[in-house]
C-alpha positions as CSV (number, residue, x, y, z in Angstrom):
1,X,0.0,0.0,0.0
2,X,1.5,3.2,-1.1
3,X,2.2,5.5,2.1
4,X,-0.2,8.8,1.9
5,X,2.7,11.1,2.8
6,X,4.8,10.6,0.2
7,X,2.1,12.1,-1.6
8,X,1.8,16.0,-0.1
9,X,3.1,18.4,-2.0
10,X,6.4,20.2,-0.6
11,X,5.7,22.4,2.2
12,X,7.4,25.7,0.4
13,X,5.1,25.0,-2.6
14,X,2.0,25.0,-0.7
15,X,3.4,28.0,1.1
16,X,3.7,29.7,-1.4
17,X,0.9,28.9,-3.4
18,X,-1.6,30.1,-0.5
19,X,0.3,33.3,-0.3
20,X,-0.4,33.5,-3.6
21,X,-4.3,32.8,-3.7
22,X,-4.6,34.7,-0.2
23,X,-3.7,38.0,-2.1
24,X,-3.9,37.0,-5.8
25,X,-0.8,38.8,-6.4
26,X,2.0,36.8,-6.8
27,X,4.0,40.0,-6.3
28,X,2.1,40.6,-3.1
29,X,2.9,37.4,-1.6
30,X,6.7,37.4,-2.7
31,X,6.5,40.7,-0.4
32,X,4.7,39.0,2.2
33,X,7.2,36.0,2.4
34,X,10.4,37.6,1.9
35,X,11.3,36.1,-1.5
36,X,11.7,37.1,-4.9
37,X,8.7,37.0,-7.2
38,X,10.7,34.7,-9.7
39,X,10.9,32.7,-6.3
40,X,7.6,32.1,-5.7
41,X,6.4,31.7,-9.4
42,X,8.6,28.7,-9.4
43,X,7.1,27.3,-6.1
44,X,3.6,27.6,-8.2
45,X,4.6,26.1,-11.0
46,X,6.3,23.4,-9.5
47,X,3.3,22.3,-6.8
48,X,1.2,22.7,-10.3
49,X,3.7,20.0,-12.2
50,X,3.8,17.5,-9.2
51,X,-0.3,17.7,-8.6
52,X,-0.9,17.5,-12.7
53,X,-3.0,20.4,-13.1
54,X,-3.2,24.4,-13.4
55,X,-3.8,26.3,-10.0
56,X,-3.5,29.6,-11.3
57,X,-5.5,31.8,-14.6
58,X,-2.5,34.1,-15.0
59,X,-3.9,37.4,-16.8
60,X,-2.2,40.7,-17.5
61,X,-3.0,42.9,-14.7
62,X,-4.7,40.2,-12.1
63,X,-4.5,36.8,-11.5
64,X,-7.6,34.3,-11.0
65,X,-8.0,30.8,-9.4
66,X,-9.2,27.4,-11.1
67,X,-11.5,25.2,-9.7
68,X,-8.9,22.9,-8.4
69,X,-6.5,26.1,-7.3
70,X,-9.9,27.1,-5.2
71,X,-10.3,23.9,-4.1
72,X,-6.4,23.1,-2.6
73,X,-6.7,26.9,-1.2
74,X,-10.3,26.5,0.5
75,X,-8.3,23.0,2.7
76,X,-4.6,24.5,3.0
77,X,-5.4,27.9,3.9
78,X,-6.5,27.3,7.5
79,X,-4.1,24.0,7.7
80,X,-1.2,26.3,7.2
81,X,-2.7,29.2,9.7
82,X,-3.2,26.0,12.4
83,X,0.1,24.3,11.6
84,X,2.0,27.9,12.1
85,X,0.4,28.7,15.3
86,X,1.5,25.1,16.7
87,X,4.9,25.4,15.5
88,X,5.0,29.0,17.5
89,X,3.5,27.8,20.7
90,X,6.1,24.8,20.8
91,X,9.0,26.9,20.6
92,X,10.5,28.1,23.9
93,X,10.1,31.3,25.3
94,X,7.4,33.8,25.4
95,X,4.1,32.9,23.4
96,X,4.0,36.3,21.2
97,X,0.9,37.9,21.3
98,X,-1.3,37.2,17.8
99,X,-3.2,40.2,16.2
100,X,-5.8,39.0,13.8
101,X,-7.1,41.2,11.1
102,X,-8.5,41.3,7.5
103,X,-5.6,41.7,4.6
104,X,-7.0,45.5,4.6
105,X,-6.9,46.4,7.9
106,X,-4.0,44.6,8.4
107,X,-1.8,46.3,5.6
108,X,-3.3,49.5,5.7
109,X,-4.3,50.2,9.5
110,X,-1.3,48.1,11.6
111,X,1.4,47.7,9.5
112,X,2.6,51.0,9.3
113,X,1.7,51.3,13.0
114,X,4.1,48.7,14.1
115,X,7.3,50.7,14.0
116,X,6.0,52.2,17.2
117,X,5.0,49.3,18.6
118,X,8.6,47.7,18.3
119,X,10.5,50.5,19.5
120,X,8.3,51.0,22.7
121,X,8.2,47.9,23.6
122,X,11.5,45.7,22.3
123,X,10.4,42.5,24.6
124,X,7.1,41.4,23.7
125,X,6.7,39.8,20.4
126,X,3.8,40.2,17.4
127,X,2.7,38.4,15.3
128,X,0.0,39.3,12.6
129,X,-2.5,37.1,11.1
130,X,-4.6,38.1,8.0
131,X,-8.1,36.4,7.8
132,X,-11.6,37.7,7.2
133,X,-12.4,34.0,8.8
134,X,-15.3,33.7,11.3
135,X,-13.1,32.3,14.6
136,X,-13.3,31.6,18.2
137,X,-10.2,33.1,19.1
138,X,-9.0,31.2,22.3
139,X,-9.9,27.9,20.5
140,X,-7.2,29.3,17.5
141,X,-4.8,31.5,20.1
142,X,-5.8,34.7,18.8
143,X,-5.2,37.3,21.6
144,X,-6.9,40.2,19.7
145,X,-9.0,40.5,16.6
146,X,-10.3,43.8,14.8
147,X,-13.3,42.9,13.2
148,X,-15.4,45.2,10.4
149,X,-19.2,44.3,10.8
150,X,-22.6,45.4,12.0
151,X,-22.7,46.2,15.6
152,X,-25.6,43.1,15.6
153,X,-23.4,40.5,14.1
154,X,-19.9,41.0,16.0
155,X,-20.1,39.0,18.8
156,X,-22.6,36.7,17.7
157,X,-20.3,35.6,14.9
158,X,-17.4,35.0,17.4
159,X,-19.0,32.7,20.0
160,X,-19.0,30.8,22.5
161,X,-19.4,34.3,24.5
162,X,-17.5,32.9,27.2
163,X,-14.1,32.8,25.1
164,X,-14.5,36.5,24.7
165,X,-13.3,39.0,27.7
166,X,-16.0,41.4,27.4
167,X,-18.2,42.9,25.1
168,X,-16.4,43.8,20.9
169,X,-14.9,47.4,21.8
170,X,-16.0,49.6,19.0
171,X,-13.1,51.6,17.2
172,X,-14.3,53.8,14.8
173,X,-17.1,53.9,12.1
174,X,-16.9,53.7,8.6
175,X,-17.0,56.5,6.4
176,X,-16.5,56.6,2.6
177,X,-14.8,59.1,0.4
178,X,-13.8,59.4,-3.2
179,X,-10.1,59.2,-3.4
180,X,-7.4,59.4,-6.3
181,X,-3.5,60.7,-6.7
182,X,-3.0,64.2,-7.2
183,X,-2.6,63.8,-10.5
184,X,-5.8,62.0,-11.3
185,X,-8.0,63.9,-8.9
186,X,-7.0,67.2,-10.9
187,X,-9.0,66.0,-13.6
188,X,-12.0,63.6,-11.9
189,X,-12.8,66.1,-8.8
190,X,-13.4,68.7,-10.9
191,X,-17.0,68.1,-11.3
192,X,-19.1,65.1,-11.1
193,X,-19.1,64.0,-15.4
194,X,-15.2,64.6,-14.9
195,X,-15.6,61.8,-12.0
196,X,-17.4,59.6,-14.4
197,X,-15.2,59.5,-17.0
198,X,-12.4,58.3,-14.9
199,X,-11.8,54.4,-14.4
200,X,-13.4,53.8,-11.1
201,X,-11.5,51.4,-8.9
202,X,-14.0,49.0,-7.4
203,X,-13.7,46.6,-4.4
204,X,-15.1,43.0,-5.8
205,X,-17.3,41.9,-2.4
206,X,-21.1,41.4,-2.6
207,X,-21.3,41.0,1.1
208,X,-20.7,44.8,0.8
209,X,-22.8,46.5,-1.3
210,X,-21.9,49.8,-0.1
211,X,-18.2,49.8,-1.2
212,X,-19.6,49.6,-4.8
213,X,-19.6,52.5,-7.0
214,X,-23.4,51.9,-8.1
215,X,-25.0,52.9,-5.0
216,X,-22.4,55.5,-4.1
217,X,-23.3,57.7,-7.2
218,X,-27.2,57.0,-7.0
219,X,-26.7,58.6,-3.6
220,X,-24.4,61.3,-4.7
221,X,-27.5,62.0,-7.7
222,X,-24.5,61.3,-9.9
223,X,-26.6,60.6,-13.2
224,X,-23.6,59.5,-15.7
225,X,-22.8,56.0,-16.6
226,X,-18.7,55.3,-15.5
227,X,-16.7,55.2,-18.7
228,X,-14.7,52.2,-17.0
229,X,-14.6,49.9,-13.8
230,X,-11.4,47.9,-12.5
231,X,-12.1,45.6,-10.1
232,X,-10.4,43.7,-7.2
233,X,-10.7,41.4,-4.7
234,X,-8.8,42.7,-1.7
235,X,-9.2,46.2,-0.4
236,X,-5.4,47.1,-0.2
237,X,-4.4,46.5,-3.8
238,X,-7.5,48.9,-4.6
239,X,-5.9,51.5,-2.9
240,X,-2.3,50.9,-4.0
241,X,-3.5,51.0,-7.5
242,X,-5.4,54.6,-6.7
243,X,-2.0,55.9,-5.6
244,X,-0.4,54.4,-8.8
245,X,-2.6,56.8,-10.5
246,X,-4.8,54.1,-11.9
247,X,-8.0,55.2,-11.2
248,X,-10.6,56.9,-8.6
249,X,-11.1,54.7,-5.4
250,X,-14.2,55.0,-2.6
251,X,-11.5,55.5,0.5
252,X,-12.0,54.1,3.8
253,X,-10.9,57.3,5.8
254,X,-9.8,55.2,9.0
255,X,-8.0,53.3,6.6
256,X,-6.4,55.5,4.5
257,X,-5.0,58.2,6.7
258,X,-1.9,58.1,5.9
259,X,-1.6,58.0,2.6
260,X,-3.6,61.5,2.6
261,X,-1.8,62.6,5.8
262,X,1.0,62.1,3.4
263,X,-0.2,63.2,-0.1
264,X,-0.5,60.1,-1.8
265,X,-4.0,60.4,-2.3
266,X,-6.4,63.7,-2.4
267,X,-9.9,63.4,-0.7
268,X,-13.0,64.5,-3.2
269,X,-14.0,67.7,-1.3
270,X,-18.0,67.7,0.3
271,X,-17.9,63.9,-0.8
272,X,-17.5,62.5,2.7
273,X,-20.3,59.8,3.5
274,X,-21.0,57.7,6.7
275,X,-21.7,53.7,6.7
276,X,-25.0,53.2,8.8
277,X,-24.4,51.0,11.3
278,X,-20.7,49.7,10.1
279,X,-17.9,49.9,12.2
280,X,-14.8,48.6,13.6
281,X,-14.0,46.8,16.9
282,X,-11.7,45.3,18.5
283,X,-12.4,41.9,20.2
284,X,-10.3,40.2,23.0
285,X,-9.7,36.1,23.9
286,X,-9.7,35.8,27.6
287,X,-6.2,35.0,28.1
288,X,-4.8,36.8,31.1
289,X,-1.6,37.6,29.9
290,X,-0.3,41.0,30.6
291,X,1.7,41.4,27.6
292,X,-1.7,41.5,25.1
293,X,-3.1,44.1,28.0
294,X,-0.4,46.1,26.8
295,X,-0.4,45.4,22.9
296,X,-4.5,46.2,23.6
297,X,-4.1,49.3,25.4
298,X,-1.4,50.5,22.2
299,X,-4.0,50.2,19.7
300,X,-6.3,51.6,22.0
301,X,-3.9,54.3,21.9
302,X,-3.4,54.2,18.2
303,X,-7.7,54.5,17.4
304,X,-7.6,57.5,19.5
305,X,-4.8,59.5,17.3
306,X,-7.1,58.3,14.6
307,X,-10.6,59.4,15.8
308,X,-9.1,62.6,16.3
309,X,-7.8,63.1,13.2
310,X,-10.9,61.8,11.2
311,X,-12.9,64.8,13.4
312,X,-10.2,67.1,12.1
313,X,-10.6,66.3,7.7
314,X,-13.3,68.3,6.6
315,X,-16.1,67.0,4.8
């Protein structure tokens, strides 16, 4: 009987392929796991030789999964999340303290955060996990998790209650904003058939009707049919490709600070909208560990900075 093992794919394959699907960027994930992009193409195309099939619709500008690239991500995705967080609790040493987010939040909201984070506190380790997955964080040894729902579903989706310290801590709200480089928003802000004529950069979510550009202009009494749409599938590369000048994006304004703190992107003047009932918060696994009370209370810290500076933009 042939043994199953000898089966599996190589580990660095697999790696790399889900890095891949989780961000459908092969670019992205080279980032994300400190290789070269030539590095992790040849991962994928050798996991795609040794299984007999294609995992990955390479286009120009995006790339796309098959059936049976959908398939191997749907079962390795979470076995490489679970088989990561056993390695890291059998190591020696302190447990680090695990901040889940979505890629968005993550890469636009913590990442550029962490600098501070590091050089205030040297001893206590992080580490990051991206997922828009459903969990029960003490079952999965997530300490915190920022969450983007309805006030309704956030701790019902997170259950059993009793694995959760206290009730989801809201953050911030959502708010929505036309956004584009300088460059672009010269042109499209300039009146709203100017806007219209500009590719419009769209988040590719039906769960989230209200990041789409359809209802955004109904609301806006914009009449004019967009000249062109781009599309994608995580929130991030959006906004990276509005500051590549590719296009007009609806910004997330907790989000995308930063970038207009820093004039990478320019806010549509009078555009500024609120999300009913969206917002963000933070929920916490009841672990009584003192170093997550103090990773807790610097985010705390960090939502502040960015309530205030949201009450500061005009609208």
């Amino acid at each position: 009987m042939t043994n199953p093992l000898l089966n599996l794919p190589p580990l660095d394959a697999l790696r790399g392929f889900v890095a891949t699907a989780r961000r459908l960027s092969i670019t992205a994930a080279a980032r994300d796991l400190c290789l070269t992009q030539s590095a992790v193409s040849r991962q994928i195309q050798a996991l795609e030789a040794r299984l007999g099939t294609a995992l990955l619709v390479r286009g120009k500008r995006q790339i796309a999964l098959t059936d049976a690239g959908r398939q191997l991500f749907a079962l390795a995705s979470p076995w490489l999340d679970q088989l990561a967080d056993l390695a890291v609790s059998l190591r020696p040493g302190t447990r680090p303290v695990t901040i889940s987010a979505s890629i968005g939040v993550a890469s636009l909201w913590v990442l550029p955060r962490l600098g501070d984070f590091q050089a205030a506190h040297p001893d206590i380790d992080l580490r990051v996990e991206t997922s828009n997955r459903v969990m029960d964080l003490a079952r999965e040894g997530v300490d915190l998790a920022i969450r983007y729902s309805p006030a309704a579903h956030v701790r019902a989706a997170h259950s059993p209650a009793a694995h959760l310290l206290a009730n989801p801590l809201h953050l911030f709200a959502e708010e929505l904003v036309p956004v584009a480089s300088p460059a672009v928003a010269a042109g499209a802000f300039r009146d709203d058939a100017a806007l219209a004529r500009q590719v419009l950069l769209e988040l590719d979510d039906p769960a989230h009707a209200f990041l789409h550009w359809a209802p955004w202009l109904q609301a806006c009494g914009v009449a004019a049919r967009p000249a062109r749409m781009l599309r994608f599938n995580q929130y991030d590369q959006l906004i990276q490709a509005a500051i590549e000048g590719n296009g007009v994006a609806l910004g997330r304004l907790a989000l995308i600070l930063p970038a207009l703190r820093e004039g990478r992107l320019v806010a549509q003047p009078g555009r500024r909208r609120a999300v009913a009932d969206y917002g963000y918060w933070l929920l916490q696994a009841d672990v009584p560990r003192p170093e997550v009370a103090t990773v807790r209370d610097w985010l705390l810290g960090h939502v502040a900075a960015t309530v205030t500076e949201l009450a500061r933009l005009p609208g």
